[in-house]
Every structure is written in structure tokens, then in C-alpha cells.
C-alpha positions, -999 to 999 in steps of 0.1 A, spaced: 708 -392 -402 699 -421 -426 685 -454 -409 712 -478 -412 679 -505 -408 663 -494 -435 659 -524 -462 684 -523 -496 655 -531 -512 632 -502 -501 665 -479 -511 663 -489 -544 625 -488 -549 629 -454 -539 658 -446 -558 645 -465 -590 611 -445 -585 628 -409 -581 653 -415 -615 618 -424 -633 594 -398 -622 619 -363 -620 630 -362 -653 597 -371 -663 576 -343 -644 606 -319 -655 599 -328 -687 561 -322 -684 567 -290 -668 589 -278 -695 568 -286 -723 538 -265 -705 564 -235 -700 576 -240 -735 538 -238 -754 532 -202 -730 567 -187 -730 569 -160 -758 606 -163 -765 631 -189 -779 643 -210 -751 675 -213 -747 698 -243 -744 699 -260 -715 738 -250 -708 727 -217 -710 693 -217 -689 715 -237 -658 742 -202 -657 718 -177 -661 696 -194 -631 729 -195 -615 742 -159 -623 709 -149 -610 709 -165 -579 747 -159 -569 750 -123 -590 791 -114 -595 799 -150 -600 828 -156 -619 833 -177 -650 857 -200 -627 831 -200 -599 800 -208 -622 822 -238 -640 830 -253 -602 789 -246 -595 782 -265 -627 801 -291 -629 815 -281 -663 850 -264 -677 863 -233 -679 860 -227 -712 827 -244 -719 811 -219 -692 834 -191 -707 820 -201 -746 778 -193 -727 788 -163 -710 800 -151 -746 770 -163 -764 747 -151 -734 761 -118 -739 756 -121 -772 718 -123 -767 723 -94 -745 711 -114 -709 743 -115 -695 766 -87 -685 803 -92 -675 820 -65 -651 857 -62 -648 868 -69 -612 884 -35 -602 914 -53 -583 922 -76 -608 909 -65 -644 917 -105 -659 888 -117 -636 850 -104 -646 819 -104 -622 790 -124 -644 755 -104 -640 720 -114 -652 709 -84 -681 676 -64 -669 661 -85 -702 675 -118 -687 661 -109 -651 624 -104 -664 626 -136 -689 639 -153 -657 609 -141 -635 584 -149 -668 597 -182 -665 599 -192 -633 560 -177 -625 546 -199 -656 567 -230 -638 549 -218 -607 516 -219 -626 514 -249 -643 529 -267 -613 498 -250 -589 475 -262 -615 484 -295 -615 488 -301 -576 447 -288 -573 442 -319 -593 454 -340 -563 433 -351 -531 443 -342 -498 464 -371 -486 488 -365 -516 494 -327 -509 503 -337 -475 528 -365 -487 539 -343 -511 545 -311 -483 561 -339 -459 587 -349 -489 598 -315 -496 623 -312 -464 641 -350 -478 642 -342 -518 659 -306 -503 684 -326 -482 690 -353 -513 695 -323 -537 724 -310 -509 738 -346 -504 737 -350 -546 755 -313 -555 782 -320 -529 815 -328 -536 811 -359 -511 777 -368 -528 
């Protein structure tokens, strides 16, 4: 429950602080990823439905576009070009051959793990840089940005 006492002011200095600093250490993080990684990386369109096919395997194009916040046919034009890199696989629904079931290629499921461990890496190295006191903040603010990221990718948010 937010704290209806808490000051405008220390809302925005919060706010103002997070817009600066996320895109800034995702940046940083995908730069590091991005000098290590041995393949192209992909658009960012792409990278966003393969993360999401991966997570929620047998999405639908309709599905993913509703997840992402994009069109129909914007998320239909990736699935065709992420097929065409073989990393994506689309399976016929069985009841109703018009929809297909989007699932991440054997390929795309390795480059995904590649990725997400040399995230992992990076990340680790940089947080063994940092004293005590700003692990634990950092622990302690895991639980809120979780509950922000909720609050910002619903439809209310």
C-alpha cells in the first residue's frame, strides 16, 4: 500500500533518479554482453518476443502483441523474420489451424541461456565492487522495483 504521507517531492526524486539510472545500467550491461556475445544481436523488437516466447512457450502472435504492447502485424512481421533466422518455430493450433503456437528454436533457447548467463556475469562482477551497505540496499529494493515493474506492465499502470 503506498504511503499517502509520503512527500511529492521525495516521489519525484525517486522517480527522476530511477528514469536516469535504468536505462543507463541497461545500457552498460548491454554493451558488456554485446563485446562477449559471439553472434549478431538482434533488434530490440526481436530480443523482447523471443524472451517472451521463451518464457510463456505456445504464445500466440495475438497474445505476444497484447504482452508487448505492439500490433498484430508488427509482432506477426518478427515472428516471420525470427523464423527466418531459424530461432523461432510456429505450430498450427490443432483446433483451429488459422491460429499458430509461437516456440523458441533449440538455437534460440541456447543463444537465450548464452545471454542471459553473460548478463548474469557482468552484473555479479560489478555488484563485488560494492561495499556491504549497498548490497543490502540493493537486496532490500529488489521486492519494490518487482512490485513497480507489476504496477508499470498493467493495464491500470
Amino acid at each position: 500500500m503506498p504511503d499517502p504521507t509520503a512527500p511529492a517531492e521525495d516521489i519525484d526524486r525517486v522517480a527522476s533518479a530511477l528514469v536516469a539510472s535504468l536505462p543507463a545500467l541497461h545500457r552498460g550491461l548491454e554493451r558488456k554482453v554485446a563485446r562477449d556475445f559471439p553472434h549478431p544481436r538482434l533488434p530490440d523488437g526481436q530480443l523482447a518476443l523471443l524472451f517472451l516466447v521463451e518464457e510463456r512457450e505456445g504464445i500466440t502472435v495475438r497474445e505476444s502483441a497484447e504482452a508487448l504492447v505492439m500490433k498484430p502485424n508488427n509482432v506477426s512481421a518478427l515472428v516471420s523474420q525470427l523464423t527466418g533466422l531459424g530461432l523461432l518455430e510456429r505450430r498450427q493450433d490443432p483446433a483451429d489451424r488459422r491460429i499458430a503456437h509461437l516456440h523458441p528454436t533449440p538455437t534460440a533457447r541456447e543463444r537465450l541461456t548464452a545471454a542471459r548467463a553473460l548478463k548474469e556475469a557482468h552484473l555479479a562482477s560489478a555488484l563485488h565492487t560494492l561495499t556491504e551497505g549497498q548490497l543490502d540496499a540493493l537486496g532490500a529494493a529488489l521486492g519494490a522495483l518487482a512490485s513497480l515493474n507489476v504496477r508499470l506492465h498493467s493495464p491500470a499502470g
